[in-house]
Structures are given as C-alpha cells and as structure tokens.
DRENMI-974553 format. One line per field, with one value per residue (C-alpha): residue in three letters; z, x, y. Coordinates in steps of 0.5 Angstrom, whole numbers, plus 500, padded with zeros to 3 digits. Layout:
REM residues N
res = [ALA:...] .
w = [Z:...] .
u = [X:...] .
v = [Y:...] .
This chain:
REM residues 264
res = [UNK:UNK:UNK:UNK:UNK:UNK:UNK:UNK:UNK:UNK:UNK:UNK:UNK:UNK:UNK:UNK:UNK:UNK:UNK:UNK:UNK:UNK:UNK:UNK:UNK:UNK:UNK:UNK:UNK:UNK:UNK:UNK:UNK:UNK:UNK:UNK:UNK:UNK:UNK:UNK:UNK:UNK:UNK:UNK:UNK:UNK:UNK:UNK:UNK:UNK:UNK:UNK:UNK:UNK:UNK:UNK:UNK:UNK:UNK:UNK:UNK:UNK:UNK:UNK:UNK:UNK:UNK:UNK:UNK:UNK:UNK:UNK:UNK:UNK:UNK:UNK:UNK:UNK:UNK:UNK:UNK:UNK:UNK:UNK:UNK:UNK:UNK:UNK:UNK:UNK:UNK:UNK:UNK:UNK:UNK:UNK:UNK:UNK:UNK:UNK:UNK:UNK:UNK:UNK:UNK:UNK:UNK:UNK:UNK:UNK:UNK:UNK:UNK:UNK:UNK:UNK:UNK:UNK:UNK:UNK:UNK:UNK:UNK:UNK:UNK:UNK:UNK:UNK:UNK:UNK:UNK:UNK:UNK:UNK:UNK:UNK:UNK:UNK:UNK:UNK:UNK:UNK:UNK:UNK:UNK:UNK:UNK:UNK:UNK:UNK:UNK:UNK:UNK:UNK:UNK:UNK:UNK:UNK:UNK:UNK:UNK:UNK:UNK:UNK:UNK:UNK:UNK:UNK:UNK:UNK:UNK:UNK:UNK:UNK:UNK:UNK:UNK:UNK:UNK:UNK:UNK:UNK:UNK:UNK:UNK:UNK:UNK:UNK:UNK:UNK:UNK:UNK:UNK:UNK:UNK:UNK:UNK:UNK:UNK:UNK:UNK:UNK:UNK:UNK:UNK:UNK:UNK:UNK:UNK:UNK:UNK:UNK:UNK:UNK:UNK:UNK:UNK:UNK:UNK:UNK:UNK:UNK:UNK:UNK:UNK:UNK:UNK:UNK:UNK:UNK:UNK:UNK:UNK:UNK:UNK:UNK:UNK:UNK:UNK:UNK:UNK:UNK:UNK:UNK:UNK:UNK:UNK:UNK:UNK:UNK:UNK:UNK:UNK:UNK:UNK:UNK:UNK:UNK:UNK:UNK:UNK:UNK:UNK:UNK] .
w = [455:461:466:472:477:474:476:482:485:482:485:492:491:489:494:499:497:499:506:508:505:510:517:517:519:522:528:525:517:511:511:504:505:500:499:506:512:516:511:510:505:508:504:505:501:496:497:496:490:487:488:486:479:477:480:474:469:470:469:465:461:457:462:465:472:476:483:489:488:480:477:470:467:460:457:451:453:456:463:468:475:481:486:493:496:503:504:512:512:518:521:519:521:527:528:528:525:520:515:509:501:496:489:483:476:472:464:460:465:472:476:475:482:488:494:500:505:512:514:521:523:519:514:506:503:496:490:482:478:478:483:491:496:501:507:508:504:507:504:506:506:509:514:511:514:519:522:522:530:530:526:527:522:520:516:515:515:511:513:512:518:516:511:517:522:516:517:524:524:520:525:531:528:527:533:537:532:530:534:534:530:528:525:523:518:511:507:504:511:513:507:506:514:512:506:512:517:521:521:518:513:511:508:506:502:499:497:491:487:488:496:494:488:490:497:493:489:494:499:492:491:499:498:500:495:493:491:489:486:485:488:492:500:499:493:495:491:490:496:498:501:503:506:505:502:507:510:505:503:510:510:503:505:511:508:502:506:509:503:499:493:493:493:492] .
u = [474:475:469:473:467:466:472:471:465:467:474:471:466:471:475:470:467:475:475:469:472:479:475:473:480:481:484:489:493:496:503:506:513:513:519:522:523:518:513:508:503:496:491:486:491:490:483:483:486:482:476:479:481:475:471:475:475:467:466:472:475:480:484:490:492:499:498:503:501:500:505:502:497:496:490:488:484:490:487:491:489:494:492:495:490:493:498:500:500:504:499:493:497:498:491:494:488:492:492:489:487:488:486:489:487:492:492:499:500:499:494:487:484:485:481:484:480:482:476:479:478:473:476:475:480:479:481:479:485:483:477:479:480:475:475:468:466:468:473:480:486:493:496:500:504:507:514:519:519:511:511:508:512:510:515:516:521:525:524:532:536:542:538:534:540:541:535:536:541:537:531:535:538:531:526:529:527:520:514:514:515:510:511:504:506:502:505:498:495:500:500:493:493:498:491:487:492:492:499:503:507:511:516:519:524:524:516:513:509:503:504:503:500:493:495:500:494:490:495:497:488:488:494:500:507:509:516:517:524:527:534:536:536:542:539:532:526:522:523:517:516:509:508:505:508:512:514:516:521:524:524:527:533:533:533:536:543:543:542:548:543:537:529:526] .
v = [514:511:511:511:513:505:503:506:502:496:496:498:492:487:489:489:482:479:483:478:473:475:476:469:468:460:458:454:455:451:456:456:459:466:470:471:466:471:471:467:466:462:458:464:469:465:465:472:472:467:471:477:475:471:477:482:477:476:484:485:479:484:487:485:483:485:481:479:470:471:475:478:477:481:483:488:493:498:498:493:491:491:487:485:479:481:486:485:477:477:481:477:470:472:475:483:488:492:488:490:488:492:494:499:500:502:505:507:514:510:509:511:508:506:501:499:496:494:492:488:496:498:502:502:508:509:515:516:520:527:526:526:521:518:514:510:515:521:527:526:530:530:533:540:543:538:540:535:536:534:529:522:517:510:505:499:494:489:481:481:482:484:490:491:493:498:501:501:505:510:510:511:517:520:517:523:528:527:526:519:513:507:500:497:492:493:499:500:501:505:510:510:513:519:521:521:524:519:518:524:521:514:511:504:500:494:495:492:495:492:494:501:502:503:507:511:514:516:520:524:525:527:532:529:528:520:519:512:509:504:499:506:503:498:495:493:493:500:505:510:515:519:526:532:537:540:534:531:536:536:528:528:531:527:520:523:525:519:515:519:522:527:525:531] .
C-alpha cells in the first residue's frame, strides 16, 4: 500500500528545495521562447526543473514523471510525478509574487498528493487523498456557502488574443454580478487561495494538467468541488473550474449557459 504521509513530506521537500532555488531570481534572464508569444520560459525554470527531477529520481527512480519542460517520463512503479517547475512564469519574469512551483503525485485512480509552494509570499499549500489539506501546516478549508453576489472570483487568461477577447466577453457579463474579479497569473496559486478561501472560487480555460493537477487535490481535500474538462471553451486545452459546493452550482450554470452545455 501507498504511504501517502511519505509522499507528502517528500513532495513538500522537493517542492521547497526548488522555491530556494527560484527566489534567487537574477537581474537579467536567457529567455527561450515557450508555447505562446507572451510566455517565456527563463534559464531557472529549467533550474527548477532539473532539481526537481534528479530529486525524484534520487528518492524513487521507478516512478514516472509528467512535467511542462519535459514532457513524459514512464516508470513502473504505477505512481507518476506531475510537476510545473514554475507555474506563473510571467509573473516571476517580470519580478510579480505570485508564482508558484507545483507538485502532484499520481497513482491509476488520480491524485494522491499535492504541494504547491509560493514562497515569494511564503505560503506552501499541501494535501494527501483522504487526509485534508494545510497551509503552512494549518487546516484549511473553503469558503461554503458563498452567494454568487458576494463572490470574489479568480481567473485567468489565455496568452491568444483572439481566445482572450472571447473571454472577455464572458467576464464582462459577469463582473457586475459577483464581488469582484481577480487575475493573479498562476492557475495553482489562484485554486490553492479558493482551498484556503482566500478567493472563493476560480475558473480557466486552456490549462494543463500539470497547471492544476496538485492545486485541484488540494481545493477537493479542503472542501471545494473540481470540475475539469477537456476542448470545452472554444477548443482550448482543459477548462477549471473551482468553488465550494454552492458556488459551484450557481457558476456552473453561469458558465454552462454560456458555453451551450452543462457542467454540473
């Protein structure tokens, strides 16, 4: 059987060793262009991911890594490593706090854990399946029930224009019904804050599943509902989205009525 607590702790430590590593963030970066014209890989992404990989196959050379730089790596143990070295790379480029690196593990019925450390702001998420959530070791749980009114919203968007003027459309029919609206720029912090109700809920198109994979696991062990599917925004990769119970339904039907299908 799986020793999750394990997994937990090492994940955290993993996790931790490359947020050192990130907060000696230089003056000046070696840019290699990534997937989109506004996102940036930097030499210390790379950096990140290079620790984080010899650090998992150090402990545990039989499993499998999933990373954003990397792509797939099998294994054999039927546990999988889902890792974004930096997710919020723009953020870190341009020296914004909220940036994050994060860490699911994975076995043949989803995740079993989850470590997403901010530590530009000091904060380290984490979960194991079954056993709640933390924030800097702290119990957490998500904001229920929240009203659509009183609802303070996070979301993201795409680095497409032409995708993102779609979802604009979308936010400004909805900006004058909720609280408010915040853009962070890393889908983990921004799902990681609705677990610790910071934010009450968050949702995003075009997401990968190393950009919520670890964040996802630990909203679901603090309380909040998960809905993830595939192409469903205008053809993008994975939409997400992430609330309490009853704010989930209500932003379901919201986002489902405008995307012609359900998501509850």
């Amino acid at each position: 059987m799986t020793d999750f607590k394990s997994l937990q702790e090492l994940a955290i430590r993993i996790a931790t060793e490359a947020g050192q590593l990130l907060l000696k963030r230089p003056s000046s970066f070696e840019l290699d262009e990534k997937s989109g014209a506004l996102d940036f890989a930097t030499q210390m992404d790379h950096a990140s991911e290079e620790l984080i990989i010899s650090s998992i196959r150090k402990a545990r050379p039989d499993d499998g890594i999933l990373g954003e730089e990397g792509g797939a790596v099998s294994g054999t143990s039927g546990i999988t490593w889902v890792i974004d070295p930096i997710d919020g790379t723009v953020n870190y480029l341009y020296g914004i706090p909220s940036w994050c690196v994060s860490i699911a593990i994975k076995d043949s019925q989803g995740p079993i854990v989850g470590v997403v450390t901010a530590p530009a702001i000091g904060l380290t998420w984490s979960a194991a399946r079954g056993e709640g959530a933390t924030c800097n070791g702290s119990v957490i749980r998500c904001n229920d029930p929240i009203s659509l009114d009183k609802a303070l919203i996070a979301t993201g968007f795409s680095y497409d224009r032409e995708r993102r003027k779609r979802q604009a459309d979308f936010v400004a029919a909805l900006l004058p019904r909720v609280r408010d609206i915040r853009r962070m720029g890393a889908c983990a912090v921004d799902i990681a804050m609705v677990a610790s109700g910071m934010v009450d809920a968050h949702f995003e198109s075009g997401v990968n599943e190393w950009d919520h994979a670890a964040a996802a696991l630990i909203a679901q062990e603090a309380g909040a509902l998960v809905t993830v599917r595939e192409g469903i925004w205008h053809g993008e990769k994975n939409f997400v989205l992430v609330a309490g119970p009853a704010l989930h339904a209500d932003l379901s039907q919201e986002l489902g009525s405008y995307l012609g299908q359900p998501l509850g």
